[in-house]
N, CA, C and O atoms as CSV, one atom per row, in Angstrom:
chain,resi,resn,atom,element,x,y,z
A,1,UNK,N,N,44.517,28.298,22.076
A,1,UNK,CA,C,43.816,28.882,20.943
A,1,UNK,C,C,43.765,30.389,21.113
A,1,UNK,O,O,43.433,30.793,22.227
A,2,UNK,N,N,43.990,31.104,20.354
A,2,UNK,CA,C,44.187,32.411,20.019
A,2,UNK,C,C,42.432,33.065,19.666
A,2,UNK,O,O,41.708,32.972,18.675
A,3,UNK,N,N,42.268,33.695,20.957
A,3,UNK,CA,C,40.924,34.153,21.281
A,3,UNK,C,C,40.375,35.381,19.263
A,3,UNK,O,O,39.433,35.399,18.472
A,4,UNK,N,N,41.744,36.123,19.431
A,4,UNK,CA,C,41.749,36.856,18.450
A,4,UNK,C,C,42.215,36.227,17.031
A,4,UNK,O,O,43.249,35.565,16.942
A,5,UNK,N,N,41.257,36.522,15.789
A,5,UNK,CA,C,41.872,35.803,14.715
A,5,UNK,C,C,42.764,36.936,14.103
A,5,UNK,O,O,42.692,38.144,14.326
A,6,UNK,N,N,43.531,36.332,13.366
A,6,UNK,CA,C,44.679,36.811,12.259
A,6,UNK,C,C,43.743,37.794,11.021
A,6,UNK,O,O,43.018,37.251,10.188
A,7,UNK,N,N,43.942,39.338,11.117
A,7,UNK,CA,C,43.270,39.300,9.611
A,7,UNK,C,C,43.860,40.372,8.832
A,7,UNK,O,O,44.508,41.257,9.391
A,8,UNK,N,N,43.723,40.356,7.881
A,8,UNK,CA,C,44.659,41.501,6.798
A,8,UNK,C,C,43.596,42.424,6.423
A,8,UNK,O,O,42.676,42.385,5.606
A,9,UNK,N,N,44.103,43.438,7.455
A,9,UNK,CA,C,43.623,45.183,7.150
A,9,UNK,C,C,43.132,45.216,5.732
A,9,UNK,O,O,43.790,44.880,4.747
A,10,UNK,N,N,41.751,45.716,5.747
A,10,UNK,CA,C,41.607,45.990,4.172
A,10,UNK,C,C,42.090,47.523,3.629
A,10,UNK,O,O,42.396,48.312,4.523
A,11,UNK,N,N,42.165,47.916,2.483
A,11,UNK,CA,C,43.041,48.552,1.958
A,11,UNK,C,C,42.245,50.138,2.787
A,11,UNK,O,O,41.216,50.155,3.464
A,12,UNK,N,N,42.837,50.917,2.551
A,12,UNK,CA,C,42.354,52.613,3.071
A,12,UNK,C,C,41.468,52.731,2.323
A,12,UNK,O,O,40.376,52.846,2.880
A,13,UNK,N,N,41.460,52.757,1.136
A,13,UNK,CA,C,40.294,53.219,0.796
A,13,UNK,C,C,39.037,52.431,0.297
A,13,UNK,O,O,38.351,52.955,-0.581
A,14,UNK,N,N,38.729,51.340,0.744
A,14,UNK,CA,C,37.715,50.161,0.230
A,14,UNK,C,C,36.684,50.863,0.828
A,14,UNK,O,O,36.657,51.678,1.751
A,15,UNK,N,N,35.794,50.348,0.070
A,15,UNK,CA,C,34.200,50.853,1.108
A,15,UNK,C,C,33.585,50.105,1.280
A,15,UNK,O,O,34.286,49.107,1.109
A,16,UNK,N,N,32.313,49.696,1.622
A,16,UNK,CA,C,31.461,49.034,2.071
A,16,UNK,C,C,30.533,48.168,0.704
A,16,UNK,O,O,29.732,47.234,0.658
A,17,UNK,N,N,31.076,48.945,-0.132
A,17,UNK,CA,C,30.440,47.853,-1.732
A,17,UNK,C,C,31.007,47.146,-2.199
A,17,UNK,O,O,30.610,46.359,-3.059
A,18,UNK,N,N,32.366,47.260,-1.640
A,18,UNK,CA,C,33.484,46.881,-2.199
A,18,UNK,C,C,33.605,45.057,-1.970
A,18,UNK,O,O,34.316,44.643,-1.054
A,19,UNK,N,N,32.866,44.080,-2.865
A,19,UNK,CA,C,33.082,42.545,-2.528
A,19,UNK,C,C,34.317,42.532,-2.457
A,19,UNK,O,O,35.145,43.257,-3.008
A,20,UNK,N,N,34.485,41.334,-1.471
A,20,UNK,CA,C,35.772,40.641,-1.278
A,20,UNK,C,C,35.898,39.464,-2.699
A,20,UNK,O,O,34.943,38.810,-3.117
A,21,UNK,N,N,37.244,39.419,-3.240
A,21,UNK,CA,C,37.327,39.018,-3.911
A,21,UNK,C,C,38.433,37.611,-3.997
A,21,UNK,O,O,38.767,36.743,-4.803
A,22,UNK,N,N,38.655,37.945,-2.930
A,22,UNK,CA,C,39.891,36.704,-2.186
A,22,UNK,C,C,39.990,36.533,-1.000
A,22,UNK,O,O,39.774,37.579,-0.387
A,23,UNK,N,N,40.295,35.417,-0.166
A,23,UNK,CA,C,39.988,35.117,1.236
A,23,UNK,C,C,40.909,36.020,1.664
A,23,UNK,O,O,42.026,36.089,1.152
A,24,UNK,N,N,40.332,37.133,3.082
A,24,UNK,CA,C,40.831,38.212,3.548
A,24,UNK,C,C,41.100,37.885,4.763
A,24,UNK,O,O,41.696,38.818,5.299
A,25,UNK,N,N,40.892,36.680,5.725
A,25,UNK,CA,C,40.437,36.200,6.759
A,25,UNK,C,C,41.510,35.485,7.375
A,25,UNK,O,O,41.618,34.579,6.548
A,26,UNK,N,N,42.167,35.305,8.026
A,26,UNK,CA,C,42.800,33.980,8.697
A,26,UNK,C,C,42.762,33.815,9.967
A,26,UNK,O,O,43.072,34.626,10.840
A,27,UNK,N,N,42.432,32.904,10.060
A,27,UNK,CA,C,42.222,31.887,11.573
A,27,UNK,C,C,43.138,30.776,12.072
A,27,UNK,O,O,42.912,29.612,11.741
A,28,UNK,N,N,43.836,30.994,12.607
A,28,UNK,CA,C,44.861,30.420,13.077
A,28,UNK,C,C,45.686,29.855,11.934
A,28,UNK,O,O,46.007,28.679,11.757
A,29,UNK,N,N,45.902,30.669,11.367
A,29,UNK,CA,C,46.367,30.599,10.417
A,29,UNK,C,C,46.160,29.931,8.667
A,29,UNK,O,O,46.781,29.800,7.613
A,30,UNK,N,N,45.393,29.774,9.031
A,30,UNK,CA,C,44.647,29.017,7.197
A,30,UNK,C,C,43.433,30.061,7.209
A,30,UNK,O,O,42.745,30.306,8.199
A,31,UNK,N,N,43.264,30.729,5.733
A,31,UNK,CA,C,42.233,31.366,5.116
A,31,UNK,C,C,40.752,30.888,5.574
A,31,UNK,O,O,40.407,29.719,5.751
A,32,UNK,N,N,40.062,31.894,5.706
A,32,UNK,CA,C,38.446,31.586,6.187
A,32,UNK,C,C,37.580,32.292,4.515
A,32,UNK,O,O,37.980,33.204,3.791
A,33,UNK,N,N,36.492,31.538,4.395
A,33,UNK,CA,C,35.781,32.411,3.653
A,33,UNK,C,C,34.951,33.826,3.711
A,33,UNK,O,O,34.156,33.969,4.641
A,34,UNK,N,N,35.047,34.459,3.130
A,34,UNK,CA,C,34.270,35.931,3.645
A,34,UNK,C,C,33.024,35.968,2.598
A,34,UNK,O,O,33.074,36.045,1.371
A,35,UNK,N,N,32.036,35.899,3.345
A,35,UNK,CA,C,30.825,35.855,2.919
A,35,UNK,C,C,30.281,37.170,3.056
A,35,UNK,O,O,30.428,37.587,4.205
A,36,UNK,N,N,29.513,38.235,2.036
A,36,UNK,CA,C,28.919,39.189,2.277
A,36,UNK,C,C,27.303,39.120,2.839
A,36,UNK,O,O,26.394,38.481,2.309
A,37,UNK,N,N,27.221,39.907,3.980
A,37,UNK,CA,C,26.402,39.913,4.520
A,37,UNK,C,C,24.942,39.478,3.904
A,37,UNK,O,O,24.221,38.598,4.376
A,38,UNK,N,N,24.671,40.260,2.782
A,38,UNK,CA,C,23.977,40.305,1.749
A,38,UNK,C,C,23.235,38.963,1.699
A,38,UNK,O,O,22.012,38.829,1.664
A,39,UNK,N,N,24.200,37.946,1.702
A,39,UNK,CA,C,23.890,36.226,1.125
A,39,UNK,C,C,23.815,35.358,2.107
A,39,UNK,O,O,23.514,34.165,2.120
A,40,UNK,N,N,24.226,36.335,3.189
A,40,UNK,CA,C,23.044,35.043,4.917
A,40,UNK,C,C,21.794,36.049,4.646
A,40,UNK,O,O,20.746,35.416,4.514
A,41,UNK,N,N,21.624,37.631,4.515
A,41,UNK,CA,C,20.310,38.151,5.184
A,41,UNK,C,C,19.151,37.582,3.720
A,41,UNK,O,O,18.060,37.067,3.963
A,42,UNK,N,N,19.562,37.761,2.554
A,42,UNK,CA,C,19.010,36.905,1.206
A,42,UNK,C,C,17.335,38.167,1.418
A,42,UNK,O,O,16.149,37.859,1.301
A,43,UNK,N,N,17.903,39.421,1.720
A,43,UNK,CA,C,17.131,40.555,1.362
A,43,UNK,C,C,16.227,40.751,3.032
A,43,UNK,O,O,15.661,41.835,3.169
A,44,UNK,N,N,16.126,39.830,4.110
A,44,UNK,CA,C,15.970,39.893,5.296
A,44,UNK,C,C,16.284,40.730,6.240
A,44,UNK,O,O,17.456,40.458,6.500
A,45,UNK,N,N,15.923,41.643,6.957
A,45,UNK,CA,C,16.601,42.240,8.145
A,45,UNK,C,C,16.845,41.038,9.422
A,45,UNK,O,O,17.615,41.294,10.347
A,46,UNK,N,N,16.080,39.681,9.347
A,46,UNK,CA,C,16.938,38.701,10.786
A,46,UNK,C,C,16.827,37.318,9.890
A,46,UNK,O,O,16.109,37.215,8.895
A,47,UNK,N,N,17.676,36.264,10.428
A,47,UNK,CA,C,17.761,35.195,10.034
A,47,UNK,C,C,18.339,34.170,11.176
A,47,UNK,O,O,19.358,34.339,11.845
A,48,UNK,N,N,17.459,33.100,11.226
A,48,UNK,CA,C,17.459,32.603,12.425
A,48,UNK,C,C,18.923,31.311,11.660
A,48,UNK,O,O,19.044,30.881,10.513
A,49,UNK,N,N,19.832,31.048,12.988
A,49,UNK,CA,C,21.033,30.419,12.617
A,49,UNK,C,C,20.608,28.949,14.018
A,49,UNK,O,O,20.390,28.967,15.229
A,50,UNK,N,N,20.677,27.862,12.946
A,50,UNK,CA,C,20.867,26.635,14.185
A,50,UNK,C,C,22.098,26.187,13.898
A,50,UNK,O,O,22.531,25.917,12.778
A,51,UNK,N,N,23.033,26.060,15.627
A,51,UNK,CA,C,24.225,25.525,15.791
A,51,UNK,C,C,24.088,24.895,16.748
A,51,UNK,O,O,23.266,25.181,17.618
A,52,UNK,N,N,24.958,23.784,16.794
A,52,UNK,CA,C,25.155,22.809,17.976
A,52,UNK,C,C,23.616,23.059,19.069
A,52,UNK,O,O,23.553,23.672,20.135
A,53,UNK,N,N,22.645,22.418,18.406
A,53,UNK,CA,C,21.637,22.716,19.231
A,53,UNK,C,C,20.945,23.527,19.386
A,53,UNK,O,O,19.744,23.323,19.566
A,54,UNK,N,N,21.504,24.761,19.364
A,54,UNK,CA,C,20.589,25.855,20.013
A,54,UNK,C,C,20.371,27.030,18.359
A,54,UNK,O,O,20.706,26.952,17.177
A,55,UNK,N,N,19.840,27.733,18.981
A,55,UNK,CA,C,19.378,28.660,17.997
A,55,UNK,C,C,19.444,29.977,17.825
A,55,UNK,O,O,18.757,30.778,18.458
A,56,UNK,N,N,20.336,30.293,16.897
A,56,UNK,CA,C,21.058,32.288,17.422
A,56,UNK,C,C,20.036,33.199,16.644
A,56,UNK,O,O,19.176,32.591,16.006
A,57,UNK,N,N,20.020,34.089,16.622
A,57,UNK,CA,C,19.282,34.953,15.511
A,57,UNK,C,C,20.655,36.072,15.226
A,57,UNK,O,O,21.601,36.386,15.948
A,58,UNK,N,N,20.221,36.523,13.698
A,58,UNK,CA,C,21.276,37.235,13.521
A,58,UNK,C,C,20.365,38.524,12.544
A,58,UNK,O,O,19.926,38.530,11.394
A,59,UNK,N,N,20.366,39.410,13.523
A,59,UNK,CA,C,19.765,40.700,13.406
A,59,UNK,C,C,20.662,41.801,12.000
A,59,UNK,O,O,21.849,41.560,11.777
A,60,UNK,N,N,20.039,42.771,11.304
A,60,UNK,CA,C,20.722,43.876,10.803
A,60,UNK,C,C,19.904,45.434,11.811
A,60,UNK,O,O,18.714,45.682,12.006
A,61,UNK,N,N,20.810,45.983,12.128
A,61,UNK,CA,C,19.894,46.861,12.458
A,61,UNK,C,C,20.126,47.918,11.340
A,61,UNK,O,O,20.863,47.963,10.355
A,62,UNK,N,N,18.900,49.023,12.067
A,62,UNK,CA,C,18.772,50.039,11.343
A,62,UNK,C,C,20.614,51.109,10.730
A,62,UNK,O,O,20.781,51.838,9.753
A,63,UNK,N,N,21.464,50.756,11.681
A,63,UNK,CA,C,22.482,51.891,11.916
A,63,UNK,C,C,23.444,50.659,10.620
A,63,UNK,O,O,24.649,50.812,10.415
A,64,UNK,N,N,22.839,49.836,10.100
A,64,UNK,CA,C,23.869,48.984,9.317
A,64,UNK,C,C,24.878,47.920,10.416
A,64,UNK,O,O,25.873,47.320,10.010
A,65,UNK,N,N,24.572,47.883,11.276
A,65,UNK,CA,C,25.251,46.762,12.350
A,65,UNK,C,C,24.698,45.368,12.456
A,65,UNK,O,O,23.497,45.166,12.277
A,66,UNK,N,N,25.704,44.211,12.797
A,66,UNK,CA,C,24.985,42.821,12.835
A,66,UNK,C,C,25.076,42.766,14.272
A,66,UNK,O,O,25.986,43.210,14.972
A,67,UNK,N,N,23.594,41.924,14.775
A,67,UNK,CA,C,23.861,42.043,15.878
A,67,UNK,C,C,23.347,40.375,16.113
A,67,UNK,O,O,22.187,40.082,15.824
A,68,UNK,N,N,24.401,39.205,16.713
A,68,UNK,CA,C,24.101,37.940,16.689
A,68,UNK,C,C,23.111,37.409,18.132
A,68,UNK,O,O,23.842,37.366,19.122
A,69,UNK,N,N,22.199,37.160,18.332
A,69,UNK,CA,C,22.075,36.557,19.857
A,69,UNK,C,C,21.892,35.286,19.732
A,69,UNK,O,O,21.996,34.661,18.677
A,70,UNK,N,N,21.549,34.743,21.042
A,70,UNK,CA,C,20.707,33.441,21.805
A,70,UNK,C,C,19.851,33.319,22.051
A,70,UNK,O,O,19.508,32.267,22.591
């Protein structure tokens, strides 16, 4: 398995408002969905994520960065 996924450079000049409008993503080769941040945080700065058990939190910080833990 290919530690690194497949993904298509977004264009030079896109910015950060700019929704995705088609799957931009690929993972071993088949399209992933790209979800804007926006619609996990649902106006939140953290949102707690349960996977296989355990429980991540997924932070925004102040500088505009996601930051996921355990």
């Amino acid at each position: 398995m290919n530690p690194n996924p497949d993904t298509t450079p977004a264009p030079a000049n896109a910015t950060a408002s700019d929704a995705p409008t088609t799957l931009q993503l690929l993972h071993e080769g088949h399209p992933v969905p790209v979800l804007p941040s926006a619609e996990l945080l649902r106006g939140q700065k953290v949102v707690a994520i349960h996977h296989n058990g355990s429980l991540y939190r997924l932070h925004a910080t102040r500088q505009g960065k996601l930051i996921l833990t355990k």
